[in-house]
N, C-alpha and C positions, 0 to 999 in steps of 0.2 A: 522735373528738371526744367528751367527755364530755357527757353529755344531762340537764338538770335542768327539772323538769317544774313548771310555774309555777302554783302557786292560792290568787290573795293574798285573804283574807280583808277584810271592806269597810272593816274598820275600822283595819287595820294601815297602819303609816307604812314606804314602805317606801324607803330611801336609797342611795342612788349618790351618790359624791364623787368626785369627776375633774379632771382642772387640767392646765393646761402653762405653761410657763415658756419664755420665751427671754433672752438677752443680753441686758445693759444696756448695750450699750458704747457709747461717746461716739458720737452721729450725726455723719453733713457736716453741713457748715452749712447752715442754711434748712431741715433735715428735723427731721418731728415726732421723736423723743427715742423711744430703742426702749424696751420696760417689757415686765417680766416679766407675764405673761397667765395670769390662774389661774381654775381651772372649780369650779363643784359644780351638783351635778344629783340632786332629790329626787324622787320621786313620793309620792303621798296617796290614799287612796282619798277620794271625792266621792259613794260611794253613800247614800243617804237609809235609816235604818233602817224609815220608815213608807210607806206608802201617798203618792202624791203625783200631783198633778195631770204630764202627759206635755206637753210643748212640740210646735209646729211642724206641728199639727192645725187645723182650722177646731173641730173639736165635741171636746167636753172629752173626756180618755182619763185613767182616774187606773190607776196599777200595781198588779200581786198580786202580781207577782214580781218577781227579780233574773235576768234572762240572763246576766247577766257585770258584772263591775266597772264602774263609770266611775271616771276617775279625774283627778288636775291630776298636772304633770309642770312641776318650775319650773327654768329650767338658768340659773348665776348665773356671770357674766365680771366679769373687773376685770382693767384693765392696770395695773403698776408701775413707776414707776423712783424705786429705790432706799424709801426708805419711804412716797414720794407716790404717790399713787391717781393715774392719769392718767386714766380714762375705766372708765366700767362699765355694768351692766345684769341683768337679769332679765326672762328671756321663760316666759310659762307657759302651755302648752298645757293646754287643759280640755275634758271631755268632755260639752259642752252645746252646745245649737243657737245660741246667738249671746254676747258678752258683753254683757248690756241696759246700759241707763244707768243708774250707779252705781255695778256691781259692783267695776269696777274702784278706786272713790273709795273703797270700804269696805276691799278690801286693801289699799291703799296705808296708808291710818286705823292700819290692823291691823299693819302693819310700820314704819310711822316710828320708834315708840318701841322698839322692840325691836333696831332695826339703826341707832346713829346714824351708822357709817361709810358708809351708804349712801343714796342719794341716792334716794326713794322715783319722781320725776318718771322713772327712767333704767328703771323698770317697765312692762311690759306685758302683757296675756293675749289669749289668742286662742282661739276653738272649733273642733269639728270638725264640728258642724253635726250632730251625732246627733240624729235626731227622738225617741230615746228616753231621752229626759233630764229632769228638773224642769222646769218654769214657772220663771223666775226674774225675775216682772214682777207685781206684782196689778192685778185687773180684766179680765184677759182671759176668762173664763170666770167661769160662778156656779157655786160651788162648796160642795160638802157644808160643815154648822157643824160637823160632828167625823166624824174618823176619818180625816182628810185634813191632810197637811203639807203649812201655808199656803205659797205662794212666799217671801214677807218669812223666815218660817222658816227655812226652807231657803237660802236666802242666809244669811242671818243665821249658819248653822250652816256652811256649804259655805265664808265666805267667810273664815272661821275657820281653816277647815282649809288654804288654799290659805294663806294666810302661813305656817303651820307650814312648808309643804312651801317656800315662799321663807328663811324665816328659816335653815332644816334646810342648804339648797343655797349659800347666803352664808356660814354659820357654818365650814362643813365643808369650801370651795373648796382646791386646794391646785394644787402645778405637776402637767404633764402633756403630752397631744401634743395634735393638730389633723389633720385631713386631709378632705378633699370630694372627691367623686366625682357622676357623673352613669348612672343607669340608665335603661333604659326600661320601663316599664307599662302595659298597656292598661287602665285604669281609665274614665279619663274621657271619656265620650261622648258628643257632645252628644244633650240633650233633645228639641229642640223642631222639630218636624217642619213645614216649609211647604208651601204648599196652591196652587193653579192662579189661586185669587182673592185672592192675594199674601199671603194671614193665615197665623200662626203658632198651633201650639199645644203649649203643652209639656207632653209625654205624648202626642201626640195620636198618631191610627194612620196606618202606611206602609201595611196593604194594604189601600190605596183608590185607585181613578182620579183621583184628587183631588189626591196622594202626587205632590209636586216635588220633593223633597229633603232634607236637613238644614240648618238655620238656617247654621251657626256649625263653628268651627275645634273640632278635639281637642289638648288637650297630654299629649301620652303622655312625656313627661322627667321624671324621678324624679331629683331631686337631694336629696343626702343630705349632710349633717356627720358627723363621727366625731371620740371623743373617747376618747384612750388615758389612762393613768396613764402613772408613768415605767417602771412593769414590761412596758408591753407589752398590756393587759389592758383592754379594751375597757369602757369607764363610761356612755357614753353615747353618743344618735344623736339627731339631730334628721331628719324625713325630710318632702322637701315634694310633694304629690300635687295635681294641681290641680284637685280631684274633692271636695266635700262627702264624708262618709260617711252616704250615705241607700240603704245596700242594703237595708236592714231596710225602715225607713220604715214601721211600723206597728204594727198591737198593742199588750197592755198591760205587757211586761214593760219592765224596765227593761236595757237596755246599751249598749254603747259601739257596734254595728254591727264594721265591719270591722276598727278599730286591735283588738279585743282579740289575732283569730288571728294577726295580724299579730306583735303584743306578747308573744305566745306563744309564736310560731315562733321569734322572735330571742332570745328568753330561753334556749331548749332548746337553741338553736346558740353564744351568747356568753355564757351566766350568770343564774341567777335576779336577778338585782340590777340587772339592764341597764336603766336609764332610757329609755325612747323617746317623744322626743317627736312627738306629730304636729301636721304644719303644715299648715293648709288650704289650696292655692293658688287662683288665679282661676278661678273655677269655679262660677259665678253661674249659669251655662247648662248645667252639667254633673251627670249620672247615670252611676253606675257599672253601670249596667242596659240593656239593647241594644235599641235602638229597632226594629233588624230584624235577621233573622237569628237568630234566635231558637231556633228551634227544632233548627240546629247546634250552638249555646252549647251547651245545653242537655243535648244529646246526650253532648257531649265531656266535660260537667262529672260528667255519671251514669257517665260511663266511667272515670272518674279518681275516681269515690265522695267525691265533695265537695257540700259544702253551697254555696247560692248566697254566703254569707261568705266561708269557706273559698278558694273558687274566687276573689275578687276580690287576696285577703290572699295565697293562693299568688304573685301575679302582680306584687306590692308585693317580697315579700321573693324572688322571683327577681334583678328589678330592685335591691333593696338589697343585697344576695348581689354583683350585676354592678359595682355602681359602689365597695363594697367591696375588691372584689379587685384593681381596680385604687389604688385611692385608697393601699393599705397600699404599694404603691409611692414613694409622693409625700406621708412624713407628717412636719408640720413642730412646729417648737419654737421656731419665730422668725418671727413675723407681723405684722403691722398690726391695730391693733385699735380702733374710733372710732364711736360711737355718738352719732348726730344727734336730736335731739327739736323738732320743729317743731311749732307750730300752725298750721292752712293753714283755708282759708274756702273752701268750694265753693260756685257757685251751686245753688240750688232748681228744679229741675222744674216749669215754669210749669202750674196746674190751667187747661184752655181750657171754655169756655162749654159747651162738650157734654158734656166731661168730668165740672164741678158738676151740670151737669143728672140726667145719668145717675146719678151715685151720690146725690141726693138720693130719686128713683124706688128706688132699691136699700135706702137704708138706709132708709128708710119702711116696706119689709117685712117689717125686723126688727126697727124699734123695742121692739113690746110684747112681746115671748120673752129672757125672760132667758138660756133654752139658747141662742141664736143672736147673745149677746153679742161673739163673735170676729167674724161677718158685719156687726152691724152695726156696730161699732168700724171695721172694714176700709175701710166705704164713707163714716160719720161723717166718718171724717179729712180723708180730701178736702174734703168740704163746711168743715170750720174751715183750711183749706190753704187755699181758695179766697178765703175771705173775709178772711186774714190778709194775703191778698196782693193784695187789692183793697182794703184800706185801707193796703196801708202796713207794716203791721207784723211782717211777716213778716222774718226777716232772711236771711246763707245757714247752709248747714250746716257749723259748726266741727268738725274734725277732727282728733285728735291723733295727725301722722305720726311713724313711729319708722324712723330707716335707720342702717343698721351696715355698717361694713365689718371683714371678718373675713380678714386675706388674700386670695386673689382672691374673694372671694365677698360679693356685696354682700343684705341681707334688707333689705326695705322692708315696711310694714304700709298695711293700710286698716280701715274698717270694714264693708265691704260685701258681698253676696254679689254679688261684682264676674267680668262678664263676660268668657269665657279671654281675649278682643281683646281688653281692655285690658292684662291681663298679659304677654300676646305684644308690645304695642307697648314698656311697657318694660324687657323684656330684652333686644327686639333695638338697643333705644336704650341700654342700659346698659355702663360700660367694663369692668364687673367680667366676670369667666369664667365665672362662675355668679351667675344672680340668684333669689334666693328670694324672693317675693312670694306674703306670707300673708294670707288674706283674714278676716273678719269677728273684730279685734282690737277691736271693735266692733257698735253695732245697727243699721247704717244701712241695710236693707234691699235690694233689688236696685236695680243699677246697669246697666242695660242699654244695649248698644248704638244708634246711628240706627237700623240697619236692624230691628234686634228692635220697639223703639219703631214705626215705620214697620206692621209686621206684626201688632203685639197680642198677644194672650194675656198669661197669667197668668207675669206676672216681668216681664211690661215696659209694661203697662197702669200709668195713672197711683197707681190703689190699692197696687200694690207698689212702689214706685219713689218716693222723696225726692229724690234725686238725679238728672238724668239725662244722657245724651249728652253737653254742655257741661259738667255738673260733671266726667264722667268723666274727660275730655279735659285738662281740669283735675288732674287729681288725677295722670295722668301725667307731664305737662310739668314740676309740684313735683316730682312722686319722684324724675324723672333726674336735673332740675336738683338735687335734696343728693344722689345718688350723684356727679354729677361729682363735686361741691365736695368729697366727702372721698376721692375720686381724685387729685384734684387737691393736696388737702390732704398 
């Protein structure tokens, strides 16, 4: 196999165009109408040429360097019959800690007028939860008057680029193939270690007396999309992990954490051109980092001369490697293809009398430090949560759900760093074969479980948490309910 060694520059566009087509032939009657189905899939780099405040911190971290690329990755469908558009979309994976509120309203801005055949509403993006990525919110930190790229900037510039890379992937779609597969990865671990006095802590230590268990489920299923030309010749992958990428999680350089080696390894085995996108899946609770056992990882990974990157990313593209080699089995040119867009309303996480209390004592000790602007924001909110919701004026949280069916495979969206149990609850409720459930298409914060909620710590304490339990619950029973409907459909 030919080996092409990948090192894309930050400012280069770099394109993959991919499509598949099936029959149009007359349906039975009462079935949706078959349409030819065509792909393109662009990548863009997203890296900041200056200095820039780092996300996903409590204390501000600005960069001096580049680790590796970030990058958006936009993959564009439309089905046909005969010259009518019957359903479309654009999903674009981005190498940032969450999509805040707006970003998405700015590319959509950026693409209307450039694509009138497309319906800007049938877009979405989603992150991979890199901690070492831009700010892309102001006010979180106080920040240097020069030498530093504002976030508004950096949006402003990044949000620019991510339509090229939509516009690039729409313009350039053409026919092609389709195929899914399932592997497996041991990626995702959970966090959050429980304690004898029923509390939680995520991160906390197992070797202690103290040391009852693991909170919460793993999903080690790697399911992956694949997307040929008519030659045969692989364009693109979408792969979904139900794991944040926070192996890094620190420092001041700038990169993408685990998709790069991952992005690399598949380039060097399928083509420098290979689009990969990465999908976050539910994984609110989840670190690719080992809570015990440690120091066997460890051992095995100096044995195999891998970095702790390296080491995560090998175990992805094993898994994508597994679910490949069967998938090229089963690759289709004639699918179902129907993309749902709903607005859904979740209840709010009610703030209780201790909880105001507590974070009123909290944010009072960082009112007057401007460095401590992220702490006392964190605890503020509550205090205006509280009082919004003791008069009234609080309302729930809107949410723009996106569900697609793609042949057997159904992808649902949220905006939340949503706990693996609720993504477990629905796949196993889902009729599709594979359900891909991407997480923070959005900023909504963590969505934890009763029992996390129950146990505390940090991800399920009312400070992180907009949503909780009841909305989650919520946000399941919507999603199956539009996977039936376009099973059904």
């Amino acid at each position: 196999m030919k080996t092409v060694f990948h090192a894309p520059a930050r400012l280069l566009v770099v394109l993959s165009l991919a499509g598949w087509a099936f029959a149009a032939d007359a349906p039975p009657a009462g079935k949706q109408p078959a349409g030819a189905l065509w792909i393109g899939a662009a990548t863009v780099d997203i890296t900041p040429d200056k200095p820039v405040p780092l996300d996903g911190h409590r204390n501000l971290r600005v960069s001096n360097k580049v680790e590796s690329p970030i990058t958006a990755t936009a993959l564009a469908l439309e089905a046909r019959h005969g010259d009518k558009a019957l359903d479309q979309a654009v999903i674009v994976s981005c190498d940032l800690v969450a999509i805040r509120r707006g970003i998405l309203e700015k590319v959509r801005e950026k693409v209307k007028p450039r694509l009138p055949d497309f319906d800007p509403a049938k877009l979405f993006l989603c992150a991979t939860h890199t901690h070492n990525a831009p700010v892309t919110v102001e006010g979180r930190y106080a920040l240097p008057e020069s030498g530093v790229m504002k976030p508004a900037q950096y949006v402003d510039w990044m949000t620019a680029r991510v339509a090229e890379a939509i516009v690039a992937s729409w313009q350039k779609r053409r026919p092609g193939k389709v195929g899914w597969g399932q592997g497996q990865a041991v990626v995702a671990q959970n966090r959050r270690a429980v304690y004898a006095d029923g509390t939680a802590e995520m991160y906390g230590p197992t070797n202690t007396e103290r040391f009852r268990g693991i909170e919460g489920y793993e999903d080690h299923n790697l399911d992956v999309l694949f997307f040929w030309d008519e030659q045969d010749r692989l364009l693109a992958t979408a792969i979904n992990v139900p794991c944040p990428a926070q192996e890094a999680e620190g420092g001041l350089a700038i990169h993408a954490d685990f998709w790069h080696p991952v992005r690399r390894a598949l380039r060097q085995r399928h083509g420098n051109d290979l689009c990969v996108l990465a999908w976050t899946g539910a994984g609110g609770d989840q670190t690719s980092r080992p809570m015990y056992g440690r120091a066997a990882e460890e051992r095995m990974r100096k044995l195999r001369g891998l970095t702790r990157l390296d080491e995560v990313a090998r175990r992805i593209v094993r898994g994508w490697e597994e679910a490949y080699d069967a998938a090229r089995h089963d690759v289709r040119r004639e699918v179902a293809f129907c993309h749902r867009v709903e607005p859904i309303e979740l209840p709010l996480r009610k703030v209780t009398e201790a909880e105001v209390a507590e974070a009123r004592k909290e944010a009072a000790k960082y009112a007057g430090d401007p460095a401590q602007r992220w702490n006392y924001r964190w605890h503020q909110e509550v205090v205006e949560r509280y009082e919004a919701q003791k008069t009234g004026a609080e309302g729930p949280y809107s949410m723009e759900l996106h569900v697609l069916r793609l042949g057997d495979v159904a992808i649902a969206t949220n905006d939340f760093e949503l706990y693996t149990d609720y993504g477990v609850r629905i796949k196993a409720r889902s009729p599709a074969v594979q359900t891909f459930v991407i997480q923070l298409a959005g900023s909504g914060g963590y969505l934890p479980t009763e029992r996390a909620v129950r146990a505390g710590g940090y991800g399920a304490v009312i400070q992180s948490s907009r949503v909780g339990p009841e909305g989650g619950q919520v946000l399941v029973n919507r999603t199956v309910q539009a996977i039936d409907e376009l099973w059904r459909k």
